[in-house]
C-alpha positions in Angstrom: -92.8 -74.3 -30.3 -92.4 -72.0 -33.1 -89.4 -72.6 -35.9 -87.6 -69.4 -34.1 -88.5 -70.5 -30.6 -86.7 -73.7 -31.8 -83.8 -71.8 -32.8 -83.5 -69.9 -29.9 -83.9 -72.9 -27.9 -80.8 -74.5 -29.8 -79.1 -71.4 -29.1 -79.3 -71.7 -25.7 -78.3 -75.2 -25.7 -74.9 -74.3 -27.1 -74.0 -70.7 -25.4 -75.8 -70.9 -22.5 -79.3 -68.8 -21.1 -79.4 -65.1 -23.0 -80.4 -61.9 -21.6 -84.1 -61.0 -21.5 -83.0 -58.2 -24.0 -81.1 -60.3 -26.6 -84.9 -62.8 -26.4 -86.7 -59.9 -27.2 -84.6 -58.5 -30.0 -84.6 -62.4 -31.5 -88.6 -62.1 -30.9 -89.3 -58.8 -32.3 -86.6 -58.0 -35.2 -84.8 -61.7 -36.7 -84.8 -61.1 -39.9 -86.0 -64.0 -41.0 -89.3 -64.5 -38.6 -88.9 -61.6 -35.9 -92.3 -60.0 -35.5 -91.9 -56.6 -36.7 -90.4 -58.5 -39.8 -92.6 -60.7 -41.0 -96.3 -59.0 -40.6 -98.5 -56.0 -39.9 -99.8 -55.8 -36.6 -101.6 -53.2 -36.5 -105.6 -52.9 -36.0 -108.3 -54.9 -35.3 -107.2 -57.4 -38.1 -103.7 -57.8 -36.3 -102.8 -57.9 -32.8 -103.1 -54.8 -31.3 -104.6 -51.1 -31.8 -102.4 -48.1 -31.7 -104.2 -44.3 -30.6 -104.0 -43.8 -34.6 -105.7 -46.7 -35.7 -108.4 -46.0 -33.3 -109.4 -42.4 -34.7 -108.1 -39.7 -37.1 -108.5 -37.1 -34.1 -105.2 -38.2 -32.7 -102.8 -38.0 -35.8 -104.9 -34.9 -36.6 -103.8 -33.3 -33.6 -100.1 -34.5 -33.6 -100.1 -32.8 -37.2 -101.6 -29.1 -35.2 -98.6 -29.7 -32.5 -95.9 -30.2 -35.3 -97.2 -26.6 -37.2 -96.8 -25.3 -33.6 -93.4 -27.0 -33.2 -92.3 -25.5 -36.1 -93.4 -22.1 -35.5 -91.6 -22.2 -32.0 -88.4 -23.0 -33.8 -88.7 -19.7 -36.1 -90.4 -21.6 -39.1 -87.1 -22.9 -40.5 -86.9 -23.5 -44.4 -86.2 -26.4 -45.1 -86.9 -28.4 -42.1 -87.0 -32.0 -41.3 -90.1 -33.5 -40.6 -89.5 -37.0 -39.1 -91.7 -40.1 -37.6 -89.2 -43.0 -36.2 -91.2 -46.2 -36.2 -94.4 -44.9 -38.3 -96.6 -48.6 -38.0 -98.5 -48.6 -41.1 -98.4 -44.8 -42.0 -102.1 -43.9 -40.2 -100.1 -41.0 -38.2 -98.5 -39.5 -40.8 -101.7 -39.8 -42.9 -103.6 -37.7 -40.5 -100.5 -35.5 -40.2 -100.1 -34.8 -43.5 -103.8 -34.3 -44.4 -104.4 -31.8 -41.2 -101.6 -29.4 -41.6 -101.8 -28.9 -45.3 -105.2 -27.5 -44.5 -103.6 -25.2 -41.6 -100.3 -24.9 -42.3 -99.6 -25.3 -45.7 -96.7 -23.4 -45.3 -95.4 -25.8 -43.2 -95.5 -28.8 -46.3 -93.5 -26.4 -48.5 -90.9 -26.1 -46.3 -90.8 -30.2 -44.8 -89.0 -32.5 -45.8 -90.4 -35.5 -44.5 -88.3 -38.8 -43.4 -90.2 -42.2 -42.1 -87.3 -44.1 -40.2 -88.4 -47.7 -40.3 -85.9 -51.2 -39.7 -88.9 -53.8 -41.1 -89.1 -53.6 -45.2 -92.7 -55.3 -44.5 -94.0 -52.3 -43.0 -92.3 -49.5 -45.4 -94.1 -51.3 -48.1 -97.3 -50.8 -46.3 -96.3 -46.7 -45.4 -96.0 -46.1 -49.5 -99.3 -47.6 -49.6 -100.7 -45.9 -47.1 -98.8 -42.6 -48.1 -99.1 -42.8 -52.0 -101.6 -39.9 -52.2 -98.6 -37.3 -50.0 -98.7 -34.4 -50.9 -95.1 -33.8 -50.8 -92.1 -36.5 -51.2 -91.3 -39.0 -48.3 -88.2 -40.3 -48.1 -87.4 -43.4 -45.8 -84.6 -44.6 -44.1 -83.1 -47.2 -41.4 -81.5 -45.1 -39.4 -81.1 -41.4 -37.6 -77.8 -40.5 -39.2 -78.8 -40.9 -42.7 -81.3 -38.2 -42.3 -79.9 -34.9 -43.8 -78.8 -32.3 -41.1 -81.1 -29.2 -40.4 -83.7 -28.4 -37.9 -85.7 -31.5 -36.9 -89.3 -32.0 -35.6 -89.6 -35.7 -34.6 -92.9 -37.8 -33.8 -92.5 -41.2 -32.3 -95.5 -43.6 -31.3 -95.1 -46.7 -29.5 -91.3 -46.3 -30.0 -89.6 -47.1 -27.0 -91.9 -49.7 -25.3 -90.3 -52.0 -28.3 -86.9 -51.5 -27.6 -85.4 -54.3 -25.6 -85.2 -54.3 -21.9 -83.0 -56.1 -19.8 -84.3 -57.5 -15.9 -82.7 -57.9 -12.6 -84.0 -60.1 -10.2 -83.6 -59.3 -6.1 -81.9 -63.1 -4.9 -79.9 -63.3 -1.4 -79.8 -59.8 -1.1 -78.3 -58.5 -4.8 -80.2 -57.7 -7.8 -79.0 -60.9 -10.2 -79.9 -60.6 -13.9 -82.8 -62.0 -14.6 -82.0 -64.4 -18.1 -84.2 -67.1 -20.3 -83.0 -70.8 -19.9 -84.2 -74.0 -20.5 -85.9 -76.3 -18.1 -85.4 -80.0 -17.6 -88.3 -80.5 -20.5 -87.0 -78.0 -23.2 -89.1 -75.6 -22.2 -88.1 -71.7 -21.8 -88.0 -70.5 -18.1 -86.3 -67.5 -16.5 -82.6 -68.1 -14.6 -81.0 -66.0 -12.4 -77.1 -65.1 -14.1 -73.9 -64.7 -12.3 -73.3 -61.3 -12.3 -75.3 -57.9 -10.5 -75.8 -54.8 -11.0 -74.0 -51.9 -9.2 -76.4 -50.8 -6.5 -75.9 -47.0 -7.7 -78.2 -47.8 -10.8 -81.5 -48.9 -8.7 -84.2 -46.4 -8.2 -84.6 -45.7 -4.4 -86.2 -48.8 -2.4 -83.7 -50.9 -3.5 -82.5 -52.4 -0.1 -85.5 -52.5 1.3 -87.7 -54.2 -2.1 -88.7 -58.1 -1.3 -86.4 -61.0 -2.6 -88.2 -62.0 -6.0 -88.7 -58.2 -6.6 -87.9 -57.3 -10.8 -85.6 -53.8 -11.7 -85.7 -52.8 -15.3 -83.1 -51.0 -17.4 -83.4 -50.1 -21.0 -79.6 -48.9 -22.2 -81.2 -49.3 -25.5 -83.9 -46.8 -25.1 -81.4 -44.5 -23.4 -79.4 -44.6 -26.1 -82.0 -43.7 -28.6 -83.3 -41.0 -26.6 -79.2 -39.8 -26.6 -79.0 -39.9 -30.1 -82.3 -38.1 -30.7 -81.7 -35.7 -28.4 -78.1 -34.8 -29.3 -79.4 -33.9 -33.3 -82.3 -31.7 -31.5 -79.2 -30.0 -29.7 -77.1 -29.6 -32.2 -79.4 -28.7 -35.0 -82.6 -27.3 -33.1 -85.9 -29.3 -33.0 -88.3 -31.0 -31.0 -89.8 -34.3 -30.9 -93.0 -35.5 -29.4 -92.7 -39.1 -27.6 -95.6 -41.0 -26.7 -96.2 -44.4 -25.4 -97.2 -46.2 -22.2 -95.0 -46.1 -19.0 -94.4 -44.9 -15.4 -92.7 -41.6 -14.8 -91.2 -42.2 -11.5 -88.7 -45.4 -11.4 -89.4 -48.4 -9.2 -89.3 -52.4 -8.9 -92.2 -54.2 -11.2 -92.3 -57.4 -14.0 -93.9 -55.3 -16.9 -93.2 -57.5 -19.2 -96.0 -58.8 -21.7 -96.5 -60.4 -24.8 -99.5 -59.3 -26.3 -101.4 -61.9 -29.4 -104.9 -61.3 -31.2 -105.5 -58.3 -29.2 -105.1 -60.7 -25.3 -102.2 -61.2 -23.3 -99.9 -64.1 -23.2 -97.4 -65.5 -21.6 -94.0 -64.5 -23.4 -92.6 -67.7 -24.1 -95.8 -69.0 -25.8 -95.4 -68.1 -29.5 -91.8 -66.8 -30.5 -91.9 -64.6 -32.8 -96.0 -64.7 -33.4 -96.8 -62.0 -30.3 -95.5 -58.9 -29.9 -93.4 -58.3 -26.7 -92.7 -54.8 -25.0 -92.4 -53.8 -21.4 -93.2 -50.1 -19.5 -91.1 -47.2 -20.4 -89.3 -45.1 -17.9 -89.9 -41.7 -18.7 -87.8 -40.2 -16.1 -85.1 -42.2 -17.6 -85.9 -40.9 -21.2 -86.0 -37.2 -19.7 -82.1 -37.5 -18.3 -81.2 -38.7 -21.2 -82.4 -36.3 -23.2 -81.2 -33.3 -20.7 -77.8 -35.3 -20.4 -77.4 -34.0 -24.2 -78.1 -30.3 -23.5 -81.8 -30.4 -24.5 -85.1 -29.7 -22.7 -87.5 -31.9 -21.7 -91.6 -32.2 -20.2 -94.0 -34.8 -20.1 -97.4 -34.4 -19.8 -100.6 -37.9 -19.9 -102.0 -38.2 -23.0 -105.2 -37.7 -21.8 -104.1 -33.9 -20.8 -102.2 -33.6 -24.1 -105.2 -34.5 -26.7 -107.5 -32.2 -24.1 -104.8 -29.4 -24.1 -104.6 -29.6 -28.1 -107.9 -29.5 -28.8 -109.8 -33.5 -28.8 -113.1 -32.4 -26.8 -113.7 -29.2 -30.0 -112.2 -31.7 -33.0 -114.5 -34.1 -31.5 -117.5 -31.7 -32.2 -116.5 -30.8 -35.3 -116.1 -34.7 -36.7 -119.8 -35.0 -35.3 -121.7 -32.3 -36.2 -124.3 -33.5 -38.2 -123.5 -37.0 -38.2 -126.1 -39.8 -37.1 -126.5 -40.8 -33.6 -124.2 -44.0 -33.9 -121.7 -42.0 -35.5 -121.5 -39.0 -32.6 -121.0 -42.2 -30.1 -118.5 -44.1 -31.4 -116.6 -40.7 -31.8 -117.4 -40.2 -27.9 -115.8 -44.0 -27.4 -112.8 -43.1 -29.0 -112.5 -39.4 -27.0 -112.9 -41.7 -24.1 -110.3 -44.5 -25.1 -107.3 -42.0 -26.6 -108.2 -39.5 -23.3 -109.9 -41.5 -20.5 -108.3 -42.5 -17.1 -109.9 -46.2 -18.5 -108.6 -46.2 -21.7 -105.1 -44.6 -22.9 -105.6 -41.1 -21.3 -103.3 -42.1 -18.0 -101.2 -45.0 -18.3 -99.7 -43.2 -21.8 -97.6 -40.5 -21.4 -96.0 -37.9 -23.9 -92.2 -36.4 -23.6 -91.9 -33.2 -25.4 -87.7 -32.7 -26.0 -86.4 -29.6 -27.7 -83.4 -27.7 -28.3 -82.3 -25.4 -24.7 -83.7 -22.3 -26.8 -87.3 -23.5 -27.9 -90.4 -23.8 -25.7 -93.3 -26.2 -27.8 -96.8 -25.7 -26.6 -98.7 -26.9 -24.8 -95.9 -27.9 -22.8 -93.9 -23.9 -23.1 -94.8 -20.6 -23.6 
């Protein structure tokens, strides 16, 4: 077991099993050996890779949809540009790079904010941003941002947010927590308490004993809080990661180590854990606090914005090899086999802004 697996362990030994949530956030963010603490891991080098670390194309294009994000909101003067959870910086590399070569108006009128909790990975963004051409500030959270109009980018946000489980036993949805077994080991208990029918997706009488319901308060709550700023101040913000957009019953999650699956109690703290988002979920939310909301699959959103003509411009006179690995990535960030279905992208704005591609 890891040194924070043994810790967790001895926490369960004293205060009983813990939610699925409070493991993850232990897992993910202890400040001392969470995950997203204590290393990059990002690329092939690390433990996954993210649709920017794949290819420039995809950054490059979220850069062309914040110009036209900022246009739809009237080109405001100064404006906030803003990536919550920016990884190693790739994204906003791209970002930056694209739309100072077609909207350089745009740069003279951002101001750009990285919101980032892990002081491991801002190092790495000034790294990777040290050649900006405008100033960066970062922060730790939403509210220390400086009001204004707000354009948001957010990859691979929400899936890390902690999600709690419930568990279908006699009947009742039970949540679902992580115990000990008779040999130390971590295993999942079923807790005292339910939850209040109301909150299950349809189905719920009728899903199998053993069946798994997620909720995400944590997301939701993030979502709120974005969403509420957009309202209040005008904006958008482009959310992408991998989920379902209709709610149901399902285990998603996964710990993910040196780019396989494992199981989640293997390595505390050495694998990164996340689960599927709901997007319909996310969407209330975010029309809850008076904005707008669409979603579209990734796959249709690079097409839409461009990936198929960016693609033959990145490969016009390059060498054979070159022209197909650019083809592999089209296919991984786009294709129904690669990232193109299972991610999805929620476009929020303010009730007076339509974004294209998903508005006039």
């Amino acid at each position: 077991m890891t040194p924070l697996g043994e810790r967790i362990a001895s926490l369960i030994e004293t205060s009983g099993p813990i939610s699925v949530a409070q493991y993850m956030a232990l897992c993910l963010f202890d400040p001392q050996a969470g995950y997203y603490m204590t290393r990059e891991p990002f690329g092939r080098g690390g433990d996954f890779i993210t649709a920017p670390e794949v290819s420039q194309m995809f950054g490059e294009l979220i850069g062309v949809w914040s110009a036209g994000a900022w246009h739809a909101l009237g080109r405001p003067d100064p404006f906030i540009l803003c990536e919550i959870g920016p990884g190693r910086g790739t994204l906003m590399r791209d970002l930056l790079r694209v739309t100072s070569r077609v909207a350089p108006d745009l740069l003279r009128a951002a101001r750009v904010a990285m919101m980032e909790a892990s002081p491991r990975l801002t190092e790495a963004q000034r790294i990777m941003l040290a050649a900006s051409p405008v100033p960066i500030a970062w922060h730790t959270r939403l509210d220390e941002i400086a009001p204004g109009p707000l354009v948001v980018i957010a990859n691979e946000l929400f899936d890390a947010i902690p999600v709690r489980q419930y568990v279908k036993i006699g009947g009742a949805f039970r949540e679902r927590l992580v115990g000990l077994g008779t040999g130390g080991e971590f295993t999942f208990v079923a807790g005292a308490g339910s939850i209040d029918p109301s909150f299950l997706p349809e189905g719920g009488r009728e899903a199998p004993e053993g069946a798994i319901f997620e909720a995400a308060p944590g997301r939701e709550a993030m979502m709120a809080e974005i969403a509420s700023r957009i309202a209040a101040r005008r904006g958008a913000a482009l959310l992408i990661d991998y989920g379902h957009l209709v709610p149901g019953f399902g285990d998603t999650l996964q710990a993910i180590r040196r780019h396989r699956p494992e199981e989640v109690f293997a390595s505390p703290g050495e694998a990164d854990l996340t689960s599927h988002v709901d997007f319909a979920a996310l969407s209330a939310a975010a029309r809850a606090a008076g904005c707008r909301t669409a979603v579209k699959t990734q796959g249709r959103f690079l097409l839409e914005m461009g990936l198929l003509e960016r693609a033959g411009r990145l490969g016009a006179g390059k060498s054979a090899s070159a022209q197909d690995a650019i083809r592999a990535d089209v296919e991984r960030l786009a294709g129904p086999g690669g990232m193109g279905e299972l991610f999805k992208v929620l476009c929020v704005s303010d009730a007076a802004t339509e974004v294209p591609p998903f508005g006039a």
